[in-house]
Structures are given as C-alpha cells and as structure tokens.
PDB file of N, CA, C and O in Angstrom, chain B, residues numbered from 101:
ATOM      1  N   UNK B 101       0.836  -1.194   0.000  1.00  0.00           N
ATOM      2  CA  UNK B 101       0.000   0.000   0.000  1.00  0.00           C
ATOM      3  C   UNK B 101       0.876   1.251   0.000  1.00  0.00           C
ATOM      4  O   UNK B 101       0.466   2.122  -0.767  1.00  0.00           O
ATOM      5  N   UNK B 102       2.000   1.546   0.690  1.00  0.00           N
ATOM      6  CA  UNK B 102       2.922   2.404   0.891  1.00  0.00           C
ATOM      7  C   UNK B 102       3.365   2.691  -0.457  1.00  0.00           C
ATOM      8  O   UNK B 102       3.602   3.887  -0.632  1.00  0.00           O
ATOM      9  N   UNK B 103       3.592   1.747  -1.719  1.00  0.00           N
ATOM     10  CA  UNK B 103       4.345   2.151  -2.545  1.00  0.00           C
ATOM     11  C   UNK B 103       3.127   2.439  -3.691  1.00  0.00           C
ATOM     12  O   UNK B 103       3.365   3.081  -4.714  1.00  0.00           O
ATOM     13  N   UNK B 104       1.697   1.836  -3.359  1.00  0.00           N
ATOM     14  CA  UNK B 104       0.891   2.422  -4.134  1.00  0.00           C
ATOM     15  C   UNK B 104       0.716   3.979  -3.888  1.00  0.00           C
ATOM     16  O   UNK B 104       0.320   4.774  -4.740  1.00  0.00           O
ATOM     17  N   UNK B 105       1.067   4.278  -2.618  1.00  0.00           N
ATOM     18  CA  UNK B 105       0.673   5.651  -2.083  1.00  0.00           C
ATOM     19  C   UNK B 105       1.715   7.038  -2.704  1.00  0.00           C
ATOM     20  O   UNK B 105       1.435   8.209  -2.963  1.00  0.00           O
ATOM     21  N   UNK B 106       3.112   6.180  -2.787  1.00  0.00           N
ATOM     22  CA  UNK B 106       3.560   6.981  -2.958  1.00  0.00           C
ATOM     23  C   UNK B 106       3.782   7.171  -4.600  1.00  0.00           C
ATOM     24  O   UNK B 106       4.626   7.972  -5.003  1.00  0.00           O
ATOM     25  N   UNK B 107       3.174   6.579  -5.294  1.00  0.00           N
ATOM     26  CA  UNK B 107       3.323   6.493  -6.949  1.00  0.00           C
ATOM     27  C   UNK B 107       1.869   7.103  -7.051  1.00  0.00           C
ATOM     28  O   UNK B 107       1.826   7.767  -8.087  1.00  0.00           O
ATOM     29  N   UNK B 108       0.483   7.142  -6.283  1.00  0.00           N
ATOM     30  CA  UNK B 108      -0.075   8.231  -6.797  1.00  0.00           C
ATOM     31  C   UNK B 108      -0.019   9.759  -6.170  1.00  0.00           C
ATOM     32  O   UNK B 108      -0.761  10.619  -6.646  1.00  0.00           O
ATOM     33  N   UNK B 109       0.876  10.067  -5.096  1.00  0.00           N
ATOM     34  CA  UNK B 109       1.098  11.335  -4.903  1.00  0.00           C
ATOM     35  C   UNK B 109       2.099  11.727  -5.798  1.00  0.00           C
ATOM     36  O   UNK B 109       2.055  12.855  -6.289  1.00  0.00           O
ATOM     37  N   UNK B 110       3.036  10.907  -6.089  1.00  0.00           N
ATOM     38  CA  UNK B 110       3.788  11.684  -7.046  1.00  0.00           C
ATOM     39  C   UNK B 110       3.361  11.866  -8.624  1.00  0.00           C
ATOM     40  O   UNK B 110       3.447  12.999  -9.098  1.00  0.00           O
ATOM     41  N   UNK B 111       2.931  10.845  -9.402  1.00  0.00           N
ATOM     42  CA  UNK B 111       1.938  10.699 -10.937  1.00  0.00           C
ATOM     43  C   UNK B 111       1.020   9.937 -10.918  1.00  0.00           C
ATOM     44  O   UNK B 111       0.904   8.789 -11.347  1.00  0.00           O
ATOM     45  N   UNK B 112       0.017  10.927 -10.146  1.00  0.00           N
ATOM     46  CA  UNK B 112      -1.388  10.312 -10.525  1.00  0.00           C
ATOM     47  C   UNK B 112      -1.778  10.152 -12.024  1.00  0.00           C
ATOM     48  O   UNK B 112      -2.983   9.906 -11.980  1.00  0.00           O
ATOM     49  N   UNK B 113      -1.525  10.160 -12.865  1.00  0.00           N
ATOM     50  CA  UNK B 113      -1.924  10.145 -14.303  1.00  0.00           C
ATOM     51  C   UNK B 113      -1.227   8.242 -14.484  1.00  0.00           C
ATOM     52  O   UNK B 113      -1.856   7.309 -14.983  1.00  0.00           O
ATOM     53  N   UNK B 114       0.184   8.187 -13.902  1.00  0.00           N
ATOM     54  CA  UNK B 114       0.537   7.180 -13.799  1.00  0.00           C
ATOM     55  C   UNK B 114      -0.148   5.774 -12.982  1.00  0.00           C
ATOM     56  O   UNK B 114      -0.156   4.588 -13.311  1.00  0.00           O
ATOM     57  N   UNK B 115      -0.653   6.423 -11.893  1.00  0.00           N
ATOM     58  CA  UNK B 115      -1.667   5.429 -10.856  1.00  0.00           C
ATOM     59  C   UNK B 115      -2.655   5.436 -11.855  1.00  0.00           C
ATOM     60  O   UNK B 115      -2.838   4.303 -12.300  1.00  0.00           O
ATOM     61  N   UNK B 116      -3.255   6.176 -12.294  1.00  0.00           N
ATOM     62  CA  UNK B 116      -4.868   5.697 -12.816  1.00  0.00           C
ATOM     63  C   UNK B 116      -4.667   4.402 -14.301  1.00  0.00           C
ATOM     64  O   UNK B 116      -5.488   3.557 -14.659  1.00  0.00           O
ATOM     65  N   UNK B 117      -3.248   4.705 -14.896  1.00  0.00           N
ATOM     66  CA  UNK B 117      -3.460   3.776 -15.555  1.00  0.00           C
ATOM     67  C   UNK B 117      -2.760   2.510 -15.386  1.00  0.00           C
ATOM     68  O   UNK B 117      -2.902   1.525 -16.110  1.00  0.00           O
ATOM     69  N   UNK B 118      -1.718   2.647 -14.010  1.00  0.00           N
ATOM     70  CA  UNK B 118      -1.714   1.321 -13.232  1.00  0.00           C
ATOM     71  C   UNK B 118      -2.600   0.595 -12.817  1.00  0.00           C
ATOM     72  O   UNK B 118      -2.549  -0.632 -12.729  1.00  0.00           O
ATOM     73  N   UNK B 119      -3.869   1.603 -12.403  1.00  0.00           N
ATOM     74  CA  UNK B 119      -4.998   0.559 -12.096  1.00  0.00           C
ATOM     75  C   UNK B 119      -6.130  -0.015 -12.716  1.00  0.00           C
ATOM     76  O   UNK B 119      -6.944  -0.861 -12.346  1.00  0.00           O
ATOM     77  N   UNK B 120      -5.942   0.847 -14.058  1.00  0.00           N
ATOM     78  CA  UNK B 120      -6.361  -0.028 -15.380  1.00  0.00           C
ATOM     79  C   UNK B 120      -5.936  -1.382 -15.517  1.00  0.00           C
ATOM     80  O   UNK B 120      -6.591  -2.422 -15.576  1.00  0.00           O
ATOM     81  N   UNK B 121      -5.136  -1.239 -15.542  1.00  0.00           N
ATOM     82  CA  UNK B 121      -4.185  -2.553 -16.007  1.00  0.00           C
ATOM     83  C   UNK B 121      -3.961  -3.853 -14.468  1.00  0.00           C
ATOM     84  O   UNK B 121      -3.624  -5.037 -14.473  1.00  0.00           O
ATOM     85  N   UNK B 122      -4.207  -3.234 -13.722  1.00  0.00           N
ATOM     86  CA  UNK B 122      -3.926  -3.978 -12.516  1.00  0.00           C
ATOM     87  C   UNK B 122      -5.985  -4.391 -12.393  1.00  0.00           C
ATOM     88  O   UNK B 122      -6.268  -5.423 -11.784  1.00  0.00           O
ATOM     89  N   UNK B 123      -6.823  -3.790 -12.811  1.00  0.00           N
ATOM     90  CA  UNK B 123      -7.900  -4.316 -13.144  1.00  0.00           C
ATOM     91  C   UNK B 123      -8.407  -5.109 -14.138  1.00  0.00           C
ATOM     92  O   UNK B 123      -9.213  -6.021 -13.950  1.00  0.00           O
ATOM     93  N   UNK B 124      -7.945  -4.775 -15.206  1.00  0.00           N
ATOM     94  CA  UNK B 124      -7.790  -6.002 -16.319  1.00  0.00           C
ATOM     95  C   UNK B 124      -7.106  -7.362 -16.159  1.00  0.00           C
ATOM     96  O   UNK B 124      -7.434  -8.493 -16.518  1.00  0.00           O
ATOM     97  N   UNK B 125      -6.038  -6.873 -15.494  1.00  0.00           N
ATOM     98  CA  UNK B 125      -5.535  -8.482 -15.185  1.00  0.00           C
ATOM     99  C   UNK B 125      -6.461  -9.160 -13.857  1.00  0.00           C
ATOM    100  O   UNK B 125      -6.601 -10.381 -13.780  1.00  0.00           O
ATOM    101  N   UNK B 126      -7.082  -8.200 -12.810  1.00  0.00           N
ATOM    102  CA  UNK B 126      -7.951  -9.021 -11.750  1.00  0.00           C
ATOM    103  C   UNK B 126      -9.256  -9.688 -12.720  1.00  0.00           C
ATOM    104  O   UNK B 126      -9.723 -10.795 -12.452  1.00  0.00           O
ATOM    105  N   UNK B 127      -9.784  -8.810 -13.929  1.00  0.00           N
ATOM    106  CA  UNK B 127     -10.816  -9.789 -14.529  1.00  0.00           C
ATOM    107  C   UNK B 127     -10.639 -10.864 -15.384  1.00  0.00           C
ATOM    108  O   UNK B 127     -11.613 -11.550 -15.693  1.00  0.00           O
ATOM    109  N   UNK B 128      -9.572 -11.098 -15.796  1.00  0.00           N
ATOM    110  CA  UNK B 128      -8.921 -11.975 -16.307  1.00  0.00           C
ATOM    111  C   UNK B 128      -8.557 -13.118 -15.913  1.00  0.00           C
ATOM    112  O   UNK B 128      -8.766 -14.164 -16.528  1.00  0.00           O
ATOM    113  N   UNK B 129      -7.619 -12.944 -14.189  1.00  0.00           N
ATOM    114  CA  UNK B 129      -7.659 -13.935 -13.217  1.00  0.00           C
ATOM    115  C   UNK B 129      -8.778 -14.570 -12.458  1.00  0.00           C
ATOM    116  O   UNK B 129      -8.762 -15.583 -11.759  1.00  0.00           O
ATOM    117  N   UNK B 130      -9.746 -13.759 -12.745  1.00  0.00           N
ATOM    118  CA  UNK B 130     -11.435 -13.852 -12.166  1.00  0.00           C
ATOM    119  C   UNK B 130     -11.899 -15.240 -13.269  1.00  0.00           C
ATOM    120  O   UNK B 130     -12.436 -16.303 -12.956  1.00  0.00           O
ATOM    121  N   UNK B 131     -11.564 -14.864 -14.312  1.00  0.00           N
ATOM    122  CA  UNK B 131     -12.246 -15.634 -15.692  1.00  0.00           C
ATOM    123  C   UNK B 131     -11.305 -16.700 -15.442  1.00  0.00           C
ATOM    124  O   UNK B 131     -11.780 -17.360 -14.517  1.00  0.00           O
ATOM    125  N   UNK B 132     -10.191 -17.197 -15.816  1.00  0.00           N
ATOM    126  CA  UNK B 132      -9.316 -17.985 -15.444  1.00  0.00           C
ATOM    127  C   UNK B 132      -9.395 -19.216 -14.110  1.00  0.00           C
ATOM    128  O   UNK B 132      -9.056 -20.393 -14.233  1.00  0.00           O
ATOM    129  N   UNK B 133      -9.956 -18.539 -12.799  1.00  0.00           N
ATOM    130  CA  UNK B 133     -10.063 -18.983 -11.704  1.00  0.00           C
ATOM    131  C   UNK B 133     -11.509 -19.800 -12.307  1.00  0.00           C
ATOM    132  O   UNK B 133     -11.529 -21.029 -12.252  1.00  0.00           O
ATOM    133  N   UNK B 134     -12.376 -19.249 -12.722  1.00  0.00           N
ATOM    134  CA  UNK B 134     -13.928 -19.828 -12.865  1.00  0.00           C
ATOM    135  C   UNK B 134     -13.860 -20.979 -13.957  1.00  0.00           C
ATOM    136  O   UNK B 134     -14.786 -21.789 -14.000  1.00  0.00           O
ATOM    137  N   UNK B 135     -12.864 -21.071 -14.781  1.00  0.00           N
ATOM    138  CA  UNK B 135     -12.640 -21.828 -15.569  1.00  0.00           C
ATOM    139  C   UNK B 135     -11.889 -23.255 -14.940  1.00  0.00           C
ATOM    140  O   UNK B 135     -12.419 -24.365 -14.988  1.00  0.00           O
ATOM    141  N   UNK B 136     -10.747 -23.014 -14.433  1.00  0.00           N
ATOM    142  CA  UNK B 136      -9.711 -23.856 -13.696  1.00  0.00           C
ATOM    143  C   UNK B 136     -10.571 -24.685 -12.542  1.00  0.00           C
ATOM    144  O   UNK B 136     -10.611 -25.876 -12.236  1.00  0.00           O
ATOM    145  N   UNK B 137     -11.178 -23.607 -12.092  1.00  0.00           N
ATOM    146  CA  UNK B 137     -11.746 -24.107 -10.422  1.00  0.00           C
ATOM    147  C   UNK B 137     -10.953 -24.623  -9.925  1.00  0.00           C
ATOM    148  O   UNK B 137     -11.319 -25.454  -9.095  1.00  0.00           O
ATOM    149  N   UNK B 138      -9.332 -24.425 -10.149  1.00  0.00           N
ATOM    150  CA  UNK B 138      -8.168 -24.573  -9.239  1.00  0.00           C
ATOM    151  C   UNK B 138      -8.309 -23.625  -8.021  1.00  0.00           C
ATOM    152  O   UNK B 138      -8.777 -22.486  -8.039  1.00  0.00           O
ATOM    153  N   UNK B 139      -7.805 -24.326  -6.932  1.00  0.00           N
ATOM    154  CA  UNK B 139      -7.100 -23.653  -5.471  1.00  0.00           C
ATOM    155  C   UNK B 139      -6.497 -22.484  -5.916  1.00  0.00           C
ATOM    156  O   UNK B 139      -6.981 -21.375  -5.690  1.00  0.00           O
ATOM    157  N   UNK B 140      -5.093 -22.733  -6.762  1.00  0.00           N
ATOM    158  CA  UNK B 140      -4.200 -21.887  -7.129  1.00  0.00           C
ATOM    159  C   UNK B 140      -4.986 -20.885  -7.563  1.00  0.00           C
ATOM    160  O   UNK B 140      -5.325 -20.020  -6.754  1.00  0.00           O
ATOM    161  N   UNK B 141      -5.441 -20.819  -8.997  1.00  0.00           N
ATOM    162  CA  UNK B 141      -6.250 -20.288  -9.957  1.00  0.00           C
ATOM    163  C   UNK B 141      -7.269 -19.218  -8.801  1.00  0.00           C
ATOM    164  O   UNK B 141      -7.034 -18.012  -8.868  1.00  0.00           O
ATOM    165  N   UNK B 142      -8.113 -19.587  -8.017  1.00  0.00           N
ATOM    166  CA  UNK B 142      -8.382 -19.004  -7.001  1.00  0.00           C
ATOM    167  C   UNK B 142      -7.687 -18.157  -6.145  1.00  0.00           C
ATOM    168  O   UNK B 142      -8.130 -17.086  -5.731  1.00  0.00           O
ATOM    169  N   UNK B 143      -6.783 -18.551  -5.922  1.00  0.00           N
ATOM    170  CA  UNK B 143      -5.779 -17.651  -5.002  1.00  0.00           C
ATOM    171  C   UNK B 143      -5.365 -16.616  -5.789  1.00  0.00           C
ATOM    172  O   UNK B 143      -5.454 -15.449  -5.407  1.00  0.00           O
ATOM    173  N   UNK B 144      -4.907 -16.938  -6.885  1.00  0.00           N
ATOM    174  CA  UNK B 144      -4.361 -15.851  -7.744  1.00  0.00           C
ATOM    175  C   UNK B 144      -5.567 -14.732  -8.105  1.00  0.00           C
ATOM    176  O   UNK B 144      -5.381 -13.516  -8.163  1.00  0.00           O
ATOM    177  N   UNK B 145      -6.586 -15.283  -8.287  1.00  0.00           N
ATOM    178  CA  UNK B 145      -7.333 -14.334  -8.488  1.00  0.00           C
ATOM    179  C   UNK B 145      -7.704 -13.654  -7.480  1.00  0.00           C
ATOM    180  O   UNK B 145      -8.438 -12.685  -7.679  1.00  0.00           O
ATOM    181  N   UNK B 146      -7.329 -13.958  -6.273  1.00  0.00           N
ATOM    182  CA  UNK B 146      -7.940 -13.233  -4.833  1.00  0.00           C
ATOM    183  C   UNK B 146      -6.252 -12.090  -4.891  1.00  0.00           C
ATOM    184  O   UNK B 146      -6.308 -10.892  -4.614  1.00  0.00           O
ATOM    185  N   UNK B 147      -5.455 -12.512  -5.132  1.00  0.00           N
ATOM    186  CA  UNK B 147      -4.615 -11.743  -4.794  1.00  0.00           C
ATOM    187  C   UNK B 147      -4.292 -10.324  -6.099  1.00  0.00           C
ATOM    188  O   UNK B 147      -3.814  -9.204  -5.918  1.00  0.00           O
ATOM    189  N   UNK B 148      -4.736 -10.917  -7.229  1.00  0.00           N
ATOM    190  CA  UNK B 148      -4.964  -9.806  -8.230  1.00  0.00           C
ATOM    191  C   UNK B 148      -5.922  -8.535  -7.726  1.00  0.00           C
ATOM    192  O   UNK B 148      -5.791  -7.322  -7.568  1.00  0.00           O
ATOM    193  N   UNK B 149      -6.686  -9.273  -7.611  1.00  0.00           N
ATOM    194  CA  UNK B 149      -8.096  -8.053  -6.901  1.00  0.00           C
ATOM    195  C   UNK B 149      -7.758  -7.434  -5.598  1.00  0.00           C
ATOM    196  O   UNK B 149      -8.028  -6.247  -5.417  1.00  0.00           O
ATOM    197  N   UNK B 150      -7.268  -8.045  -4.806  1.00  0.00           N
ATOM    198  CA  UNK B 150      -6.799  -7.181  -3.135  1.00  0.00           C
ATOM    199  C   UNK B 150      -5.482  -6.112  -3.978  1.00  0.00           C
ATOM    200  O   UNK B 150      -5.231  -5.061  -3.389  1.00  0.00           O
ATOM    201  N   UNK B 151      -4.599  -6.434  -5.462  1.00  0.00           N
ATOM    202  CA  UNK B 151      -3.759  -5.168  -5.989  1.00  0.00           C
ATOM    203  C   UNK B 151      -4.305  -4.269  -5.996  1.00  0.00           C
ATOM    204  O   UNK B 151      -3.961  -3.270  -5.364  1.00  0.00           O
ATOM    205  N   UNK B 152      -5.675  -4.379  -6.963  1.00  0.00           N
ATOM    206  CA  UNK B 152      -6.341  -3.935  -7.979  1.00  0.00           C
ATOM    207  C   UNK B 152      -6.938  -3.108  -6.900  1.00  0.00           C
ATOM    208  O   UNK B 152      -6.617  -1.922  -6.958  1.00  0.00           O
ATOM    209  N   UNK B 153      -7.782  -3.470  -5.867  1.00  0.00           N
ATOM    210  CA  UNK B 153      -8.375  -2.516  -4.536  1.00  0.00           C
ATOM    211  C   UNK B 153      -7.151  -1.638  -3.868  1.00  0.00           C
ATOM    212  O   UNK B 153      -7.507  -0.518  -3.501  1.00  0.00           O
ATOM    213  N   UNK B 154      -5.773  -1.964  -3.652  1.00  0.00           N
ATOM    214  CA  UNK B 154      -5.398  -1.630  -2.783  1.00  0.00           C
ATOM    215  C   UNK B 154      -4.854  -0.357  -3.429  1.00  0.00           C
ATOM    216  O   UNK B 154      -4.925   0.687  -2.781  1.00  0.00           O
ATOM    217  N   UNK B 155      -4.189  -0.352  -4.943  1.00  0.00           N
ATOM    218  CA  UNK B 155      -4.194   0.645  -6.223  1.00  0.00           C
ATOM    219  C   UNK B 155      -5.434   1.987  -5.842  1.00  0.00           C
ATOM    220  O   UNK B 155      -5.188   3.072  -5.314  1.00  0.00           O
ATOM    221  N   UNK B 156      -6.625   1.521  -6.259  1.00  0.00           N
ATOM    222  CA  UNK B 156      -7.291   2.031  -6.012  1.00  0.00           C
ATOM    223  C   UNK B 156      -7.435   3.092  -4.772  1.00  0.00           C
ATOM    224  O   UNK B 156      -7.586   4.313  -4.731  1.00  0.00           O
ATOM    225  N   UNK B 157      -7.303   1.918  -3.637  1.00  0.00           N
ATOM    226  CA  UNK B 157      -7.725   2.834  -2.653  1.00  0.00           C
ATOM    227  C   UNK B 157      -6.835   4.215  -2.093  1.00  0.00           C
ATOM    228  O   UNK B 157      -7.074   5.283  -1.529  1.00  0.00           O
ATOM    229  N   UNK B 158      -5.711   3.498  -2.609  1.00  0.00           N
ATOM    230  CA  UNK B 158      -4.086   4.342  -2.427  1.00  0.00           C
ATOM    231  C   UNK B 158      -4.534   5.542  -3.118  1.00  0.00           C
ATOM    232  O   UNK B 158      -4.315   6.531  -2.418  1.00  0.00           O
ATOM    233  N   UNK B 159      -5.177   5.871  -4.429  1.00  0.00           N
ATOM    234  CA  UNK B 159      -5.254   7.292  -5.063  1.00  0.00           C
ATOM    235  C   UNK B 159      -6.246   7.633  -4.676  1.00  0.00           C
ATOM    236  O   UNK B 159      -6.153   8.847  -4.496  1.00  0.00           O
ATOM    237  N   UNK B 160      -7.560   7.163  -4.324  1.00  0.00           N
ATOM    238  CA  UNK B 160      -8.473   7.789  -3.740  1.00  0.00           C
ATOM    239  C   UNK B 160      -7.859   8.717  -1.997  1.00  0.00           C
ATOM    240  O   UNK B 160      -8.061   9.908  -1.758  1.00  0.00           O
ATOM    241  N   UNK B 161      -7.320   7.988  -1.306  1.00  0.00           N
ATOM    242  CA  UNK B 161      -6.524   8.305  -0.568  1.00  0.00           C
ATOM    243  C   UNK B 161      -5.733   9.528  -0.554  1.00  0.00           C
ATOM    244  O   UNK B 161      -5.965  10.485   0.186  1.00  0.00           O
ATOM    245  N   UNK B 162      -4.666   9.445  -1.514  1.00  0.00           N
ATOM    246  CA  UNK B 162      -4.152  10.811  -1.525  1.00  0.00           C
ATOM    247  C   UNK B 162      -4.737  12.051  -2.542  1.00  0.00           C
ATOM    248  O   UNK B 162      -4.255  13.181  -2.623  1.00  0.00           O
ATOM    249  N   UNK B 163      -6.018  11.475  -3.366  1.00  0.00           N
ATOM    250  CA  UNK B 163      -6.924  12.602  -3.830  1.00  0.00           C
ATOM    251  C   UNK B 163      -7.629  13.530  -2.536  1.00  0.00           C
ATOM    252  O   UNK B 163      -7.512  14.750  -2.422  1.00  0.00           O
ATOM    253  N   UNK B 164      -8.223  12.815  -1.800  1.00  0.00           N
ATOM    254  CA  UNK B 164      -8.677  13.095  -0.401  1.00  0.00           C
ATOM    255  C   UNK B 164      -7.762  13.741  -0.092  1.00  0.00           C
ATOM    256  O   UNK B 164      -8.119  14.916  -0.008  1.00  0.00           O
ATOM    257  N   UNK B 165      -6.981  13.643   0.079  1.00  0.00           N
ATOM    258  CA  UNK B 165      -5.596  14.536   0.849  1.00  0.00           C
ATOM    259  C   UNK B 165      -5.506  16.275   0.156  1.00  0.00           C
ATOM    260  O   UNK B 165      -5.351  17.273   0.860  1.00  0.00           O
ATOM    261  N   UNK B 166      -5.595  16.279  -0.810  1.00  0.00           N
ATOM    262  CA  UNK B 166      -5.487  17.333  -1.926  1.00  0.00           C
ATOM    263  C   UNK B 166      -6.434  18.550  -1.530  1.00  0.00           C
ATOM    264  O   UNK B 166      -6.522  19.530  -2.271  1.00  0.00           O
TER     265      UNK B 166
END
C-alpha cells in the first residue's frame, strides 16, 4: 500500500493507468479462476483483486488529501 501511495502522490496520471491494467488483469484472473476451479487459480485471483483494490484505494486516498 505504501508504494501504491507513494506512486499516486507523485503521478497520478501514472496510478490511474496502473490501475487499469492492474484491473484487467484481476478480470482476467477472475475468468481464469472460474474456468480452472483450481485452489491456485483461485488464489491468484484473490490476490490480483486485493492489488487492484489496494491501487485504487491508495489514489483515492491521496486525492482526499489534496
């Protein structure tokens, strides 16, 4: 979270489209996991999405700050 925080106080233009991309790959691992119905496949997709939120919450965060 710390290093999401500090990559959108410094280029937010850069965070928003990190978390494009860090969201595309959570729906992807989402689709993947539902397919596999692997453990793994599951996990991975839980841990894509807690990026993909934590991205998120990091620029909402220091927008708030602003």
């Amino acid at each position: 979270m710390k290093t999401y925080r500090r990559l959108a106080a410094m280029d937010p233009p850069a965070m928003r489209s990190l978390i494009v991309e860090l969201m595309r790959l959570s729906d992807e691992s989402s689709a993947s996991a539902m397919e596999q119905g692997s453990p793994e496949a599951a996990a991975r997709a839980g841990r894509d999405a807690r990026r993909a939120a934590a991205a998120q919450a990091a620029l909402a965060a220091v927008e708030a700050e602003v």
